[in-house]
RODO-2510 file (C-alpha; in nm, 4 decimals, decimal comma):
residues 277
     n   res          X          Y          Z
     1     x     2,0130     5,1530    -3,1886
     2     x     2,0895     4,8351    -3,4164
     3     x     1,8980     4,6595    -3,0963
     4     x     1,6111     4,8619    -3,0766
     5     x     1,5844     4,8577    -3,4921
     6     x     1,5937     4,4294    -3,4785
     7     x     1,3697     4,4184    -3,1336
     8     x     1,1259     4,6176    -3,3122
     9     x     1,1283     4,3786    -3,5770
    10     x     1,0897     4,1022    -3,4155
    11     x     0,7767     4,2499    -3,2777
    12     x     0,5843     4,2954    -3,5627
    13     x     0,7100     4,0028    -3,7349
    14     x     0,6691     3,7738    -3,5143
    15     x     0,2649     3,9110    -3,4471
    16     x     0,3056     4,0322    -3,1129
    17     x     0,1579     4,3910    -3,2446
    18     x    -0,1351     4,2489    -3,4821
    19     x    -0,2186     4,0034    -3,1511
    20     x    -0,1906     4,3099    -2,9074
    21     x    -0,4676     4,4514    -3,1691
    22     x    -0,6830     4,1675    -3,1831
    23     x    -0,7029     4,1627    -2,7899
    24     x    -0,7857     4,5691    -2,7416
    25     x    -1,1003     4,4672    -2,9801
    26     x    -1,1713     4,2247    -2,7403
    27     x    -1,1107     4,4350    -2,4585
    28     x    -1,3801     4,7307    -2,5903
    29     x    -1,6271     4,4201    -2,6215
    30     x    -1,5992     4,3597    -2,2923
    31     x    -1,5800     4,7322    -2,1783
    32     x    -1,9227     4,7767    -2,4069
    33     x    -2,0985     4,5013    -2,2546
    34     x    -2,0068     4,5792    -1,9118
    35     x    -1,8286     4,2908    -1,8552
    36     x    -1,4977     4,1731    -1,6446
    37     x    -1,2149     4,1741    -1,7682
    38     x    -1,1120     3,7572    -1,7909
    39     x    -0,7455     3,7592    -1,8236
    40     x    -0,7607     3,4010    -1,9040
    41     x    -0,9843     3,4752    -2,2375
    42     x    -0,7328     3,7706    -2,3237
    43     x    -0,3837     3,5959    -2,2575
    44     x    -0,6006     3,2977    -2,4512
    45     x    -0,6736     3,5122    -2,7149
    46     x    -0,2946     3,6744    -2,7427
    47     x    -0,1512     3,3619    -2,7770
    48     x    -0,3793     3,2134    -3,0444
    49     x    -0,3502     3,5183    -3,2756
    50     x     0,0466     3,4967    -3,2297
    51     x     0,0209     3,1167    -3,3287
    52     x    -0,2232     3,1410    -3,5942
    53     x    -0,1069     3,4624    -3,7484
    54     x     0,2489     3,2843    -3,7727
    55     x     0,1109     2,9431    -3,8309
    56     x    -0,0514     3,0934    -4,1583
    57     x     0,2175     3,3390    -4,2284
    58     x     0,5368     3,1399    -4,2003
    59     x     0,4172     2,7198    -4,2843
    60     x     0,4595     2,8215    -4,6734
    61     x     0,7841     2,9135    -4,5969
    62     x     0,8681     2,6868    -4,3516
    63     x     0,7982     2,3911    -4,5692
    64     x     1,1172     2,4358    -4,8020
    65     x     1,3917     2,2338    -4,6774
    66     x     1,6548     2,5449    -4,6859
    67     x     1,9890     2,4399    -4,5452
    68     x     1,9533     2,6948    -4,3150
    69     x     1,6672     2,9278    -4,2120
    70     x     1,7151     3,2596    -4,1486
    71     x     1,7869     3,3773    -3,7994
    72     x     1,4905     3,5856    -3,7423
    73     x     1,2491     3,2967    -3,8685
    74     x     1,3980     3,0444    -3,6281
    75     x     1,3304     3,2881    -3,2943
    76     x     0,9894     3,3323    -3,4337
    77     x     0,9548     2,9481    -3,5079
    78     x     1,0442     2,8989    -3,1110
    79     x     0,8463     3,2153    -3,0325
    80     x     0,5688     3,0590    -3,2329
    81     x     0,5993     2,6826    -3,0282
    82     x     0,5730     2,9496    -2,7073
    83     x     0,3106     3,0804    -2,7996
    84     x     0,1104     2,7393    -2,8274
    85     x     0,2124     2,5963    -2,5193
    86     x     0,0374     2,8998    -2,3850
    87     x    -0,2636     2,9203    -2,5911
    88     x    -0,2712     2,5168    -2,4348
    89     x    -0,2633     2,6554    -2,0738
    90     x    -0,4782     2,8970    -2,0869
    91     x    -0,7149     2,7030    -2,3222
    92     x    -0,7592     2,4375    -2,0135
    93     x    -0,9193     2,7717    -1,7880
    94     x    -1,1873     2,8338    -2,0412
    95     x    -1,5631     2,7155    -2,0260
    96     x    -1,6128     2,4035    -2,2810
    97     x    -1,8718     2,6066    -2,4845
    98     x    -1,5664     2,8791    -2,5772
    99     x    -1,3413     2,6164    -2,6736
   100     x    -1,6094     2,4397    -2,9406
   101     x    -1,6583     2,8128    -3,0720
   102     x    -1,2903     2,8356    -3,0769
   103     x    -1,2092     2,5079    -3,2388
   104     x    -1,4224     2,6201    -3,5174
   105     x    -1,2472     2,9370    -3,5906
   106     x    -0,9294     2,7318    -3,5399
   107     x    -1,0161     2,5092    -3,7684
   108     x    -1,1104     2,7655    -4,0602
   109     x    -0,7421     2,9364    -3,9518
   110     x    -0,6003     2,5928    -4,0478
   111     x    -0,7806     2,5163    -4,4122
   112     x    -0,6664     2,9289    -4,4812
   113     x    -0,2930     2,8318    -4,4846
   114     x    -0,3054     2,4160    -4,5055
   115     x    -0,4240     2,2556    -4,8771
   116     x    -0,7005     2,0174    -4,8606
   117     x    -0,9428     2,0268    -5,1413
   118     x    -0,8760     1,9919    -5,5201
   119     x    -0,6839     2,2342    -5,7602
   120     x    -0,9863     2,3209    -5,9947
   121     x    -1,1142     2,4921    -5,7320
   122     x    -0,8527     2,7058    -5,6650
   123     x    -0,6652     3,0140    -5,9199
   124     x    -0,3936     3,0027    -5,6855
   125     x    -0,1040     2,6245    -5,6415
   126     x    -0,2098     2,6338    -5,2787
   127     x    -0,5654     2,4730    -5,2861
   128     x    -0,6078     2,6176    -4,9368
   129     x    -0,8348     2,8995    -4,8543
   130     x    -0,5675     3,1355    -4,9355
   131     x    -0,5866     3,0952    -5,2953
   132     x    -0,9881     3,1352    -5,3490
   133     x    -0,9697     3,4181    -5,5626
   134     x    -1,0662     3,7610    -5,3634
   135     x    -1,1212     3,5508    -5,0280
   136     x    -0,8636     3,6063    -4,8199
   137     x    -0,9739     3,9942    -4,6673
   138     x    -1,3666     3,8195    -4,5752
   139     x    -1,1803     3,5450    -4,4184
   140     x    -0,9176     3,7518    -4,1511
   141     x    -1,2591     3,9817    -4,1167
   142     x    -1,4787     3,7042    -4,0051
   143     x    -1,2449     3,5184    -3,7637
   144     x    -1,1225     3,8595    -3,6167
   145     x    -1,4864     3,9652    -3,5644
   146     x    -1,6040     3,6576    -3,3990
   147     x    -1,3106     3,6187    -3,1638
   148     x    -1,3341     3,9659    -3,0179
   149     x    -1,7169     4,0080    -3,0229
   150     x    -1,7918     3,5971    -2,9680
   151     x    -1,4911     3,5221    -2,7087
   152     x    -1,5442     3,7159    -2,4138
   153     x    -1,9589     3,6993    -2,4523
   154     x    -1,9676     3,2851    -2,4910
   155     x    -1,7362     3,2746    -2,2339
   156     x    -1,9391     3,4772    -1,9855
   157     x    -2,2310     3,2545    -2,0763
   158     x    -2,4192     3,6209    -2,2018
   159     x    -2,6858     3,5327    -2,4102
   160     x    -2,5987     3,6899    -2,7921
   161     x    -2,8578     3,9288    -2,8736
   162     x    -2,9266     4,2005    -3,1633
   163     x    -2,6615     4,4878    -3,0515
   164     x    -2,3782     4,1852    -2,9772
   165     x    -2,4421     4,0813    -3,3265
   166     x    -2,4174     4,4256    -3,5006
   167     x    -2,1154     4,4991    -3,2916
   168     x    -1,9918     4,1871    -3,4655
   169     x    -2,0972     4,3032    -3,8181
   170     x    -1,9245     4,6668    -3,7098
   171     x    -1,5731     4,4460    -3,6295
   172     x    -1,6205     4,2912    -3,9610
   173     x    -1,6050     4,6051    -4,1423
   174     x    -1,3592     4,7865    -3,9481
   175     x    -1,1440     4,4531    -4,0369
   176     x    -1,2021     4,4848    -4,3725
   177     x    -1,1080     4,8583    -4,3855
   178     x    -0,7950     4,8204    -4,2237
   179     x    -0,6712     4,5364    -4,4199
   180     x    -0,7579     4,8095    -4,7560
   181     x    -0,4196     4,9311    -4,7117
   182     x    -0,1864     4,6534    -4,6598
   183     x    -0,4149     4,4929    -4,9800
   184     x    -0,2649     4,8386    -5,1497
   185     x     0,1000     4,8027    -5,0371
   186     x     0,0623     4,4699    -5,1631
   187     x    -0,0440     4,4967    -5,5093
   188     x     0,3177     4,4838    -5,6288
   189     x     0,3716     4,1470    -5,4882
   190     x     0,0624     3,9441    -5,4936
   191     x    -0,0272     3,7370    -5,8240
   192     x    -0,2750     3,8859    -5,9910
   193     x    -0,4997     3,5350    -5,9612
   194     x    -0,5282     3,6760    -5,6068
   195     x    -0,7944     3,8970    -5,7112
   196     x    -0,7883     4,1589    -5,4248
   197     x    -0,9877     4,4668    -5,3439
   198     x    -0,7725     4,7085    -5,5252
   199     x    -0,6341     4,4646    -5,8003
   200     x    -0,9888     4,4283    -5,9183
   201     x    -1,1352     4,8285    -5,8860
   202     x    -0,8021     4,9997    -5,8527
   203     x    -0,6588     5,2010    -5,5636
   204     x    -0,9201     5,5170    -5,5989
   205     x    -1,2405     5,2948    -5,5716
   206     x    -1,1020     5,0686    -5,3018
   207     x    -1,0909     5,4021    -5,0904
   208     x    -1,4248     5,4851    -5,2028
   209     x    -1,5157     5,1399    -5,1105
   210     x    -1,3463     5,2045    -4,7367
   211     x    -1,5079     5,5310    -4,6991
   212     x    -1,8541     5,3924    -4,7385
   213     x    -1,7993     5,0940    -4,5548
   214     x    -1,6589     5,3403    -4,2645
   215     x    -2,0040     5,5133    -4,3063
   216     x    -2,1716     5,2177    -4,2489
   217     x    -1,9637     5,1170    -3,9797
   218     x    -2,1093     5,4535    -3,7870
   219     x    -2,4612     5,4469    -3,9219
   220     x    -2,5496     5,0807    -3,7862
   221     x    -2,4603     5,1956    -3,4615
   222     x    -2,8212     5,3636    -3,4455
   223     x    -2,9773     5,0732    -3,4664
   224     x    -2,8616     4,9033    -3,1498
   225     x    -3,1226     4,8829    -2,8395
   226     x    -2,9182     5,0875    -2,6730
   227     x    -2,7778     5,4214    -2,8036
   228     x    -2,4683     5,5756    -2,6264
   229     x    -2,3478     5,9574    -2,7548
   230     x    -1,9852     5,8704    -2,6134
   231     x    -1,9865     5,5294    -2,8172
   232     x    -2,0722     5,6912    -3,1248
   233     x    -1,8131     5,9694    -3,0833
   234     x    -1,5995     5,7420    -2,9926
   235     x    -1,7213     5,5273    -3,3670
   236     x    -1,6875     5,8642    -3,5291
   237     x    -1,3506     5,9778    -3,4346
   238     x    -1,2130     5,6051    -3,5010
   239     x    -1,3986     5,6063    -3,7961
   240     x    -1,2323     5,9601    -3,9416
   241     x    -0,8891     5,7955    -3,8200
   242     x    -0,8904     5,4642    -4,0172
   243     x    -1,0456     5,6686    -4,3145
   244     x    -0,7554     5,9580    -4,2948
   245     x    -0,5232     5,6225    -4,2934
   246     x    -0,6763     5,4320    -4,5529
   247     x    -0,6843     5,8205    -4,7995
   248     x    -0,2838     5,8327    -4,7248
   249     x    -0,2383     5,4677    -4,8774
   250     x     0,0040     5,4082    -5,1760
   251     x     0,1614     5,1449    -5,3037
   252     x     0,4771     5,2131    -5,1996
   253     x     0,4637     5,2567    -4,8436
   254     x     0,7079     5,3375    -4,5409
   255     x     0,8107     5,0513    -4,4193
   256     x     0,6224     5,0002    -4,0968
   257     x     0,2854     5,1775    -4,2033
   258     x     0,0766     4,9788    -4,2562
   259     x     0,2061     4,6787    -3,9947
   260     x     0,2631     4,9190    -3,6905
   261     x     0,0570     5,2185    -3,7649
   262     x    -0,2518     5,0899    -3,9360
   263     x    -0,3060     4,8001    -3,6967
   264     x    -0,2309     4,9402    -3,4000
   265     x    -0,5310     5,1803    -3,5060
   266     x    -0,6867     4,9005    -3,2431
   267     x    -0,4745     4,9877    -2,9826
   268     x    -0,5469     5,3426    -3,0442
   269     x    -0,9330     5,2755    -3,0129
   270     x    -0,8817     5,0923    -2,6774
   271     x    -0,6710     5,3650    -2,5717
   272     x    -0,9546     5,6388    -2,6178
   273     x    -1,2373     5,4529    -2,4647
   274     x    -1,0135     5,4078    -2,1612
   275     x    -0,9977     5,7612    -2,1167
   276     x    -1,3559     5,9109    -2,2135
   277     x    -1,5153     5,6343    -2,0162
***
């Protein structure tokens, strides 16, 4: 049991769940746009989330010169280094015009965690991206939004057209909703300079904020070209989940709630438009 208890662990903290998640989005895109399935785009895309997620979660505290890191951070370090040797391989299969998209997105991963413009502009020590006050939920929005809607489409050479970019506006939100809670769980540690969702409008208004943004996140689904019943079921009932998820939200959560069950909320949509379509 002690096994199972530090394997599951390692799983989320090391951003093998969160990149499972990013890759079902991607996965609907391509099931929406009647696409095939490129396993070099999705193992592409696993790997990159695992190394950026950990890049920009572990190189603050990677950079203190401890005399000895912690176990767990050292597999994930060498997990990590994995991970980019195969985001390298399977970055050599894609078409050039994915990796200049990608690069970009890369490169706005890298300024979120890596300092590199001057401290007046920045409430936060970090003068990175990270520190902008109230900038960090847009930021993990946009990137997620244009690798899962973006990816697959640039890659099949599809020309980007109205629906492909309010299925991209639809990821954004949904992003945004789902990071609402882990924004919540996180009010007692963040500084207050961080000026979040709920540290600015409290907890009840950020919900009301998720809510209508979940509304939205149906209701723009009408204006697509083309209208599918199952697709907005399918919008509605994901839609009611996340909201029932983000309504249960407290500060002080269970452990894994927000990490497992909240982002594999993903998964969970993937899951259900494998078996109604």
């Amino acid at each position: 049991m002690q096994f199972i208890r530090h394997l599951f662990g390692f799983y989320i903290n090391s951003s093998i769940h969160v990149a499972l998640a990013v890759c079902c989005l991607l996965w609907i895109t391509v099931l929406n746009f009647g696409l095939s399935l490129n396993f070099d785009v999705f193992f592409f895309t696993f790997f990159a989330s695992i190394t950026g997620y950990n890049f920009v979660k572990f190189s603050g505290l990677a950079k203190f010169r401890h005399r000895r890191l912690a176990n767990w951070l050292k597999y994930i370090q060498i997990f990590s280094f994995l991970s980019f040797m195969g985001l390298c391989y399977f970055a050599l299969k894609l078409e050039l015009r994915t990796l200049l998209f990608v690069l970009g997105l890369g490169t706005i991963t890298f300024l979120y965690a890596v300092p590199f413009l001057p401290r007046k502009y920045f409430l936060e020590k970090g003068k990175n991206l990270r520190g902008i006050s109230g900038l960090k939920i847009y930021v993990i929005a946009f990137v997620w939004s244009l690798v899962t809607v973006g990816v697959p489409l640039i890659n099949e050479g599809m020309t980007l057209h109205f629906d492909t970019y309010i299925t991209a506006i639809q990821r954004f939100i949904f992003v945004i909703v789902i990071t609402l809670p882990f924004e919540i769980r996180d009010m007692q540690f963040d500084s207050l300079k961080l000026a979040t969702i709920p540290q600015k409008i409290g907890i009840k208004r950020t919900k009301g904020i998720g809510f209508l943004l979940l509304l939205i996140f149906v209701l723009i689904e009408f204006l697509k070209d083309a209208i599918s019943q199952l697709e907005i079921t399918i919008l509605l009932l994901i839609a009611v989940i996340t909201g029932l998820f983000l309504y249960l939200s407290q500060i002080k959560q269970p452990k894994y709630y927000s990490s497992f069950w909240v982002e594999g909320i993903p998964i969970l949509w993937l899951i259900i438009v494998l078996i109604l379509t």
